[in-house]
C-alpha positions as CSV (number, residue, x, y, z in Angstrom):
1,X,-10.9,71.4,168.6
2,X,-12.5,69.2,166.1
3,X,-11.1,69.8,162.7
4,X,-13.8,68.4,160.3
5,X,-15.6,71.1,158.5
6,X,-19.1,70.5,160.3
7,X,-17.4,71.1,163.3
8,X,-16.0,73.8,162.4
9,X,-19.0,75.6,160.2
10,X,-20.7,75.0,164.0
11,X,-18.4,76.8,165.9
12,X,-18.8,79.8,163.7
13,X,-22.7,79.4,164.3
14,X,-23.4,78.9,160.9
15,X,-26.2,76.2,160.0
16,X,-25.3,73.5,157.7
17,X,-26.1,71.1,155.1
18,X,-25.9,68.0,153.5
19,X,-26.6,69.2,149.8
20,X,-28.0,72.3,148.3
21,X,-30.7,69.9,146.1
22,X,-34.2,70.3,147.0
23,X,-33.7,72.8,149.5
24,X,-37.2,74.8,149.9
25,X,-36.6,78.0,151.8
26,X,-33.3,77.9,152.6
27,X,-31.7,79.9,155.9
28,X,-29.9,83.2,154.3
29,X,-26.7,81.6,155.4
30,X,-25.5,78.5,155.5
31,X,-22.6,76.6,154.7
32,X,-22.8,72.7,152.8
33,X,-19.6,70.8,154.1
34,X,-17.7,68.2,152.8
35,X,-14.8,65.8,153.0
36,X,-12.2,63.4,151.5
37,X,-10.3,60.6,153.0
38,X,-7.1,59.1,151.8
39,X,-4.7,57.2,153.9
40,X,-1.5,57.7,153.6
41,X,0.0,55.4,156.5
42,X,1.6,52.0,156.6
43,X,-1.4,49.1,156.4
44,X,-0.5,47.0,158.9
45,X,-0.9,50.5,161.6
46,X,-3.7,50.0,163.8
47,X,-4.5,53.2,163.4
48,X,-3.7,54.7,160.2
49,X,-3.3,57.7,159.6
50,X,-5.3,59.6,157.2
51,X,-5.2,63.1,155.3
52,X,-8.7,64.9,154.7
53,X,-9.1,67.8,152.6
54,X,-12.0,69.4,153.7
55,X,-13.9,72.1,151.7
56,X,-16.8,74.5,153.6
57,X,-19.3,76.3,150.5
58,X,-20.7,79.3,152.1
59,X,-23.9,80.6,151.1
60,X,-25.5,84.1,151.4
61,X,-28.7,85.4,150.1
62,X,-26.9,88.8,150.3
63,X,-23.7,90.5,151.0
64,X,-24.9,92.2,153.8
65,X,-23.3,93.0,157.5
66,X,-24.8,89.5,158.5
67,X,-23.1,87.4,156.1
68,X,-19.7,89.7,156.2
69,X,-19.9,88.8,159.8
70,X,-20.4,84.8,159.2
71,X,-17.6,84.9,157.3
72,X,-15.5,86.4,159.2
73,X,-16.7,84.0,162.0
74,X,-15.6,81.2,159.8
75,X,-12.4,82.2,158.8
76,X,-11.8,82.7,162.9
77,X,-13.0,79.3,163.2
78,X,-10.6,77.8,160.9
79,X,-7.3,79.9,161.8
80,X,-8.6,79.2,165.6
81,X,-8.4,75.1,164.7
82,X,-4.7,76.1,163.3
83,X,-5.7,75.4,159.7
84,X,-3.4,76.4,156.5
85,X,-7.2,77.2,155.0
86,X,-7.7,79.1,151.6
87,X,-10.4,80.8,150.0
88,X,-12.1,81.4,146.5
89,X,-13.7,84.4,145.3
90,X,-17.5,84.8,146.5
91,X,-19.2,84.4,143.3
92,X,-23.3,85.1,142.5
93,X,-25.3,81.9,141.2
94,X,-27.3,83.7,139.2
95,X,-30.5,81.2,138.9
96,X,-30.7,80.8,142.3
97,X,-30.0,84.4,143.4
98,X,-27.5,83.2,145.9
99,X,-23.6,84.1,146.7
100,X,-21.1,81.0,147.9
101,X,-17.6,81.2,148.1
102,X,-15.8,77.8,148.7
103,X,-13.4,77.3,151.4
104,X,-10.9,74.2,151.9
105,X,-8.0,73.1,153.6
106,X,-6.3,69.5,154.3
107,X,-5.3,67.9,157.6
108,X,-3.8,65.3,158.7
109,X,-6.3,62.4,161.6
110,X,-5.1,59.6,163.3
């Protein structure tokens, strides 16, 4: 299984996104994905390896059976991908009526 966040944010069936900027009419959930890249092995490797650290933003437009369920979905996504992942509280943005909570983890690509 694919470890990069988009991958994963697909398997649990959740839509995603580049940015939340300019969005008009966003889907009531969807996740924006993104990643990091540092390498941490020798130069002269051919293929070096590289540590990501990955972070999935959930979004909601409500905390409702639907998004518990996406969630869920997601965290089953990540433990299924045997990923140390961790999780911040959902929050509500209040000026754009929406809930995220922020997921990450790091892993290691060759």
């Amino acid at each position: 299984m694919n470890k990069d966040p988009v991958s994963i944010a697909n398997s649990a069936n959740i839509t995603t996104r580049d940015t939340r900027s300019g969005m008009k009419n966003p889907p009531p959930i969807y996740a924006v994905c993104s990643e990091s890249v540092e390498g941490v092995g020798p130069d002269a490797e051919p293929e070096l390896l590289t540590r990501r650290t990955a972070s999935i933003e959930l979004y909601t437009k409500s905390n409702n059976a639907a998004a518990r369920i996406a969630a869920a979905a997601l965290e089953a996504a990540m433990s299924a991908a045997e990923l140390a992942w961790s999780k911040n509280d959902r929050i509500w943005i209040e000026e754009e009526q929406i809930f995220q909570t922020v997921y990450s983890y790091t892993y290691l690509k060759k």
